[in-house]
Kinemage of the C-alpha trace (Angstrom):
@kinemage 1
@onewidth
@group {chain A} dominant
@subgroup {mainchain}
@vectorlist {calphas} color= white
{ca unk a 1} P -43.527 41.021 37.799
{ca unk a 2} L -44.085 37.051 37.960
{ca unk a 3} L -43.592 37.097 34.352
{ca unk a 4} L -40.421 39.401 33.560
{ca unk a 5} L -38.340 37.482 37.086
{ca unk a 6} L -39.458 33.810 34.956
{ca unk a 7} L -38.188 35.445 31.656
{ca unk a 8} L -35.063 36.560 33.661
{ca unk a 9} L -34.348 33.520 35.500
{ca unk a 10} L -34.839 31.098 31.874
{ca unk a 11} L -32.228 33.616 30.350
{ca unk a 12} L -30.092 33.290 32.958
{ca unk a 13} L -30.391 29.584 33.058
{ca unk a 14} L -29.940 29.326 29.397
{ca unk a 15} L -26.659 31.949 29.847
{ca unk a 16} L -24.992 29.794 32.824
{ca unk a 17} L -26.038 26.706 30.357
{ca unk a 18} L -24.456 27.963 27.425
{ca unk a 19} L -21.071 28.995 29.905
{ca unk a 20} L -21.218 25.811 31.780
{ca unk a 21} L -20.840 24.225 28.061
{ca unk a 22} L -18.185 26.379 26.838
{ca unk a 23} L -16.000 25.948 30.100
{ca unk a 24} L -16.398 21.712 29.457
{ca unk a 25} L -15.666 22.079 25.880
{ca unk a 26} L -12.457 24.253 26.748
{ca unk a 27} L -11.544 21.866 29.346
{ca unk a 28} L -12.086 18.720 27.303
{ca unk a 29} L -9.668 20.591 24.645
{ca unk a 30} L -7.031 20.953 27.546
{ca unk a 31} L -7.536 17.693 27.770
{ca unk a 32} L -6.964 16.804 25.079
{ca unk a 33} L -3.695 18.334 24.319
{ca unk a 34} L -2.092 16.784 27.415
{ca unk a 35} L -3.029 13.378 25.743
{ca unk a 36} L -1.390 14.937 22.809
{ca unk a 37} L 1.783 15.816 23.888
{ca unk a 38} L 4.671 16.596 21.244
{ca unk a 39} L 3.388 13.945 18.905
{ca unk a 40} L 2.438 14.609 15.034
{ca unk a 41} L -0.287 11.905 15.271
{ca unk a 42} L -2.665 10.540 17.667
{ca unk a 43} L -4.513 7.405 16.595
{ca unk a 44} L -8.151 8.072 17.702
{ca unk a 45} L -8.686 5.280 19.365
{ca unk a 46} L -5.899 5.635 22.043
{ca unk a 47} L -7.497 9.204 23.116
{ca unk a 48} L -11.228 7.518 23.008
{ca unk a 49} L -9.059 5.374 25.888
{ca unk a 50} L -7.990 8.064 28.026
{ca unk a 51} L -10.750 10.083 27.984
{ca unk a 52} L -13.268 7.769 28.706
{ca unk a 53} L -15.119 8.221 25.354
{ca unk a 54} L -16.135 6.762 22.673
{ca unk a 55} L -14.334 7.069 19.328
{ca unk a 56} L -17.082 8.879 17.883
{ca unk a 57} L -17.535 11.212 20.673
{ca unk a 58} L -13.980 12.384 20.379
{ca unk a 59} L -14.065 12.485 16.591
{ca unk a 60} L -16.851 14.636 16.665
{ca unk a 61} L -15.555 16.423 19.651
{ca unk a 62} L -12.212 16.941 17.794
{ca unk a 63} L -14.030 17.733 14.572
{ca unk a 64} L -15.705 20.673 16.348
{ca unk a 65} L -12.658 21.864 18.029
{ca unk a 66} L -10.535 21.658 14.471
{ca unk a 67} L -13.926 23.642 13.210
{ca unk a 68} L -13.650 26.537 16.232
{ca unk a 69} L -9.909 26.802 15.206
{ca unk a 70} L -8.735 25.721 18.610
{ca unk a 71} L -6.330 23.017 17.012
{ca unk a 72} L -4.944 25.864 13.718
{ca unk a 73} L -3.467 23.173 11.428
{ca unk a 74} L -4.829 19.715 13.042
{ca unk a 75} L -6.304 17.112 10.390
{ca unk a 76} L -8.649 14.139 10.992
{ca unk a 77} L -7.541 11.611 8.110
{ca unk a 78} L -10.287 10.243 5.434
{ca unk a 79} L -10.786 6.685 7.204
{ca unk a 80} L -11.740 8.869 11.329
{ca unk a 81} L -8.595 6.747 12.765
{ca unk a 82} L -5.942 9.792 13.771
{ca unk a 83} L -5.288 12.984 14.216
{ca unk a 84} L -2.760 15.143 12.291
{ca unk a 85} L -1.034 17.851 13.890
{ca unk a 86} L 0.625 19.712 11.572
{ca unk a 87} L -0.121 20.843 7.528
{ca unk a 88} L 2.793 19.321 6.748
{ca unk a 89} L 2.195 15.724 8.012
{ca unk a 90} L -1.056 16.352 6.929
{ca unk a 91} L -0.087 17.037 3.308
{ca unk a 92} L 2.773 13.702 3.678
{ca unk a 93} L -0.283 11.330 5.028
{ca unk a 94} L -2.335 12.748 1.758
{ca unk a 95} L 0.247 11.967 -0.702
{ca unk a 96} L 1.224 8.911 0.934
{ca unk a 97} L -1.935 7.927 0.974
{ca unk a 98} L -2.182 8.889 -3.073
{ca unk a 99} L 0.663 6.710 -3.614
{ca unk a 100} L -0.780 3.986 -1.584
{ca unk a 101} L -3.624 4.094 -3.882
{ca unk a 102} L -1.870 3.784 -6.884
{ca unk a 103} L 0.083 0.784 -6.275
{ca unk a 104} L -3.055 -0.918 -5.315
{ca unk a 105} L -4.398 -0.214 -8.294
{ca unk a 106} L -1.561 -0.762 -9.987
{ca unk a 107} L -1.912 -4.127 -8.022
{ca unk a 108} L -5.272 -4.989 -9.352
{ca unk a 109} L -4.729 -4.104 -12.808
{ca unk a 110} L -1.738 -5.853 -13.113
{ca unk a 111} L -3.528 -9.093 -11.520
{ca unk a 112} L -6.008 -8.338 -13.739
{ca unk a 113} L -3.774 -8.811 -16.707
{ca unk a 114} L -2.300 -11.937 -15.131
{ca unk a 115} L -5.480 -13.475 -15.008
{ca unk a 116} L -6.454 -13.074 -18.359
{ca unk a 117} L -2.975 -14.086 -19.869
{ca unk a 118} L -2.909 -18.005 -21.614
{ca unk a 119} L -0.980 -19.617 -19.580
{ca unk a 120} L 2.237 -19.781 -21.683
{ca unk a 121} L 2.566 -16.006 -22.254
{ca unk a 122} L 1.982 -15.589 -18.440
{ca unk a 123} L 5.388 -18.184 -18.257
{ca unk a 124} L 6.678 -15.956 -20.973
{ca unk a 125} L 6.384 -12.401 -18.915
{ca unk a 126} L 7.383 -14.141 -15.771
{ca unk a 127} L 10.829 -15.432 -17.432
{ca unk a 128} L 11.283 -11.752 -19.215
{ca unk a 129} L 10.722 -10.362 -15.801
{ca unk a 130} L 13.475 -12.611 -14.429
{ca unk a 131} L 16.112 -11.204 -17.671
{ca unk a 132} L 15.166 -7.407 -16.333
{ca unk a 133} L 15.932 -8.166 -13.112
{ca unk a 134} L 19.146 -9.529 -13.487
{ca unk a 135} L 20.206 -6.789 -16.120
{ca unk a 136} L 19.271 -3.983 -12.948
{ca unk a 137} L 21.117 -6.460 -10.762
{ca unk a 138} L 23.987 -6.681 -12.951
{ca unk a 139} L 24.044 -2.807 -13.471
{ca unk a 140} L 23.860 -2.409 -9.820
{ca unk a 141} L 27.480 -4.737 -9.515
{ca unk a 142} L 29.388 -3.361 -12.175
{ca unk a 143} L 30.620 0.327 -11.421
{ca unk a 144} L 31.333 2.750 -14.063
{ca unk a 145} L 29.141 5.571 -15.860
{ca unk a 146} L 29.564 4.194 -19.088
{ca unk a 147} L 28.780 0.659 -18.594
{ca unk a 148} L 25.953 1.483 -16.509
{ca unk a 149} L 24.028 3.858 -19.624
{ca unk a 150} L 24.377 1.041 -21.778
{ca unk a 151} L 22.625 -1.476 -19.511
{ca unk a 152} L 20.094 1.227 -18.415
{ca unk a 153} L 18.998 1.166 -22.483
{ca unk a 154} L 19.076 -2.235 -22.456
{ca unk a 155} L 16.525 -2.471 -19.739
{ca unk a 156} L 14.194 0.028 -20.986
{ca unk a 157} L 13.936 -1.870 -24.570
{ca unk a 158} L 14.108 -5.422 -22.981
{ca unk a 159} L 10.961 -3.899 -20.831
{ca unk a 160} L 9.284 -2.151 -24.148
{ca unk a 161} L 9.685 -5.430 -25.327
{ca unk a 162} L 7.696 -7.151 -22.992
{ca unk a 163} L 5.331 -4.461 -22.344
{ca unk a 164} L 3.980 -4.759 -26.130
{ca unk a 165} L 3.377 -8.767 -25.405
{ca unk a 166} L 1.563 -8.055 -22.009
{ca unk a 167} L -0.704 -5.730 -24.014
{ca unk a 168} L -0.640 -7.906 -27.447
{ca unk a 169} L 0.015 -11.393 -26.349
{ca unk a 170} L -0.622 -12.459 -29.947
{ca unk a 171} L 3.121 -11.574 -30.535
{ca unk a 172} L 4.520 -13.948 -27.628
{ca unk a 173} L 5.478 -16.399 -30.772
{ca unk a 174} L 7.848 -13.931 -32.548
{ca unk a 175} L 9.965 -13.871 -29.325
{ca unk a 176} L 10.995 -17.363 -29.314
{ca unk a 177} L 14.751 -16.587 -30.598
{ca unk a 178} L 14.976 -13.792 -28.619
{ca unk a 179} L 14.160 -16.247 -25.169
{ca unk a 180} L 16.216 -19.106 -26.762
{ca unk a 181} L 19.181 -17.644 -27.558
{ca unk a 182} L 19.807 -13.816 -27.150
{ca unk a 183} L 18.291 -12.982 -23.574
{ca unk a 184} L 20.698 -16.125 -21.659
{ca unk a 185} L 23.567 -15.096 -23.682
{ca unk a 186} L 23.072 -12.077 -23.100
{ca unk a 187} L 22.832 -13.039 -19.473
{ca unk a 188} L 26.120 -14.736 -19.781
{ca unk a 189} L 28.114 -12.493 -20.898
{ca unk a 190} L 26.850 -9.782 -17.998
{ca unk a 191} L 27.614 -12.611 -15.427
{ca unk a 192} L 31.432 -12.793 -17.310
{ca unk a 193} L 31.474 -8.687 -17.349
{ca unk a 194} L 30.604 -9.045 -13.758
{ca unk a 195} L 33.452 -11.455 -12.655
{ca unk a 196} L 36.158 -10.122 -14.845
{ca unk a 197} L 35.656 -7.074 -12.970
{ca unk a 198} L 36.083 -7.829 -9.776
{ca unk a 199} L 39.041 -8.743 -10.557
{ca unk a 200} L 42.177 -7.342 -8.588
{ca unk a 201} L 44.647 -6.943 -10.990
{ca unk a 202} L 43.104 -6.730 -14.744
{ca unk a 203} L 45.575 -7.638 -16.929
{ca unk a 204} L 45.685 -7.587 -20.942
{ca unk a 205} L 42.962 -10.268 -21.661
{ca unk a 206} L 40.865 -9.315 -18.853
{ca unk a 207} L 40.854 -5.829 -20.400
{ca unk a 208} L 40.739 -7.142 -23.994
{ca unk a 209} L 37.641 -9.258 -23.131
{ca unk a 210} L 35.636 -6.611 -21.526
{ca unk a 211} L 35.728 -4.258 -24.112
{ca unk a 212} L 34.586 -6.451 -26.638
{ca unk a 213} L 31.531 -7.651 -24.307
{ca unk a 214} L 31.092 -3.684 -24.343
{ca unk a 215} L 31.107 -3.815 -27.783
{ca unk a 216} L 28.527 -7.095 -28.323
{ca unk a 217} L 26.274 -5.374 -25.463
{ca unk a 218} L 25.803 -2.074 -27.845
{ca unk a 219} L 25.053 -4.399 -30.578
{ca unk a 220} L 22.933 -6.507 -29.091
{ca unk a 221} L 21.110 -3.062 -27.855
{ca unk a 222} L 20.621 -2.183 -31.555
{ca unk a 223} L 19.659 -5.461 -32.578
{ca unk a 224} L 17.065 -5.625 -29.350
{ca unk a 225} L 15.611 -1.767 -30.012
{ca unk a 226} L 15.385 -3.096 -33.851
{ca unk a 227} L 13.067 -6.069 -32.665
{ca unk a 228} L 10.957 -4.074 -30.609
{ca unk a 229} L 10.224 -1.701 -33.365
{ca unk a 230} L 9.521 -4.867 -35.533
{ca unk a 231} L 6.654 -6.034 -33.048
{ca unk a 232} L 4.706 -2.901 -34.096
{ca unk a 233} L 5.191 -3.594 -38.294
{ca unk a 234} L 2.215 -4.798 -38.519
{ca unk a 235} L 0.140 -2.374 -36.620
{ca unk a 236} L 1.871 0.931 -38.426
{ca unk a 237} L 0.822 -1.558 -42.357
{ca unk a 238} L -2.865 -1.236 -40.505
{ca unk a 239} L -2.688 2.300 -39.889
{ca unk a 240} L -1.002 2.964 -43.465
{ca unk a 241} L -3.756 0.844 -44.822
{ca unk a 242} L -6.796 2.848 -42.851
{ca unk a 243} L -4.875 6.179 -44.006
{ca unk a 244} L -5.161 5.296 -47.258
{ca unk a 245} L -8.870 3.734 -47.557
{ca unk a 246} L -9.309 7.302 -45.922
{ca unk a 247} L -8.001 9.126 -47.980
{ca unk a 248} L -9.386 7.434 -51.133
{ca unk a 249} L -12.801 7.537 -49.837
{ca unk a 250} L -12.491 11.241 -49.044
{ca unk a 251} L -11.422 12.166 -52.303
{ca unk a 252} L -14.204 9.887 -53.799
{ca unk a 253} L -16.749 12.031 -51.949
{ca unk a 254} L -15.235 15.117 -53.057
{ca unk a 255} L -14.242 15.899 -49.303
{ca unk a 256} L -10.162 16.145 -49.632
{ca unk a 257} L -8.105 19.362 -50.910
{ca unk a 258} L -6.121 18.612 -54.238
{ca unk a 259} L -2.597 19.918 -52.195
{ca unk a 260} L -1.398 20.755 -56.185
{ca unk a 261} L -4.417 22.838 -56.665
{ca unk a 262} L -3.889 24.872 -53.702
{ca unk a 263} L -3.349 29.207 -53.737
């Protein structure tokens, strides 16, 4: 009889231990939601100060709860500083977070490069940067669809062009005309478009003078998209040239088809 009542009463115990848990895990989840309130995020740290915990109790704690399904679509970010509510801020803090990411690396990378440009075709980029930025500006000032697509191609070559240097600084030389003369004219004549048109009243050589600075911009976008095909002459003559020892070296070995021969 001794026996069974001890096995009875350490069951019971165990039972009223396990319940006694339960009920303070509920009401630390009560709790916590009238911390919560209405909000989409809780940094951890602020309900560590209300309840009297640490922060690792109550991530844990809330871990366990977001586990049991009490919170259905609550999210403790990657770095244990908040809680998400919701899927959806959950799913705006992850691709924000993404994005974050990216421009640091972006960041590095890109100080990366800076650091292992000479010193003159670091001035170079820098000054090219300036040219793009003032093109956008310009495009930004000057209303009207068709002005604004030619601009838009002349930034995107004027950036191709710059792009091939940053990755082939050997090049920087060729683009001495192109910083010496035809990037601050070309600067000029935007800052002219620009004032002619805010202009009031645009009479006869106001008119007559834009147009032909519409005209000199498309040329100058020909002239700039035929330079930036120029910068990579010499790599398609290497590529020609490996295509060929290729293909003479494949024929030597008996390896390519005769295309005449074919059936």
């Amino acid at each position: 009889v001794l026996i069974v009542f001890g096995i009875l009463t350490v069951f019971c115990l165990g039972l009223g231990i396990g319940g006694s848990r339960k009920l303070g895990f509920i009401s630390r989840f009560r709790g916590y939601v009238r911390m919560i309130g209405s909000q989409l995020y809780v940094p951890l740290q602020l309900l560590a100060e209300k309840s009297g915990k640490s922060v690792r109790y109550v991530t844990e704690d809330l871990k366990k709860m977001i586990d049991s399904r009490l919170f259905l679509e609550a999210h403790i970010d990657e770095e244990n500083r908040c809680l998400i509510l919701s899927e959806q801020a959950y799913r705006d803090y992850v691709a924000a977070r993404t994005e974050y990411q990216e421009r640091q690396l972006a960041a590095a990378r890109a100080q990366r490069e800076k650091e292992q440009l000479p010193d003159d075709c670091q001035k170079l980029l820098e000054e090219g940067e300036a040219y793009i930025r003032h093109i956008h500006w310009c495009n930004d000032q000057i209303p009207g669809a068709e002005i604004s697509a030619k601009l838009d191609q002349m930034e995107q070559v004027i950036t191709g062009i710059f792009a091939v240097v940053r990755e082939h600084p050997e090049v920087a030389p060729e683009l001495e005309k192109l910083m010496g003369y035809y990037l601050p004219t070309t600067r000029k004549l935007l800052d002219t478009y620009r004032e002619l048109d805010r202009q009031p009243v645009a009479g006869e050589n106001i008119s007559s003078t834009k147009r032909e600075i519409e005209s000199t911009i498309d040329t100058l976008n020909v002239a700039f998209e035929k330079f930036l095909d120029g910068l990579y002459e010499d790599k398609a003559w290497d590529i020609s040239s490996d295509i060929s020892v290729l293909n003479t070296v494949l024929a030597q070995d008996g390896l390519k088809e005769d295309v005449w021969n074919r059936k």
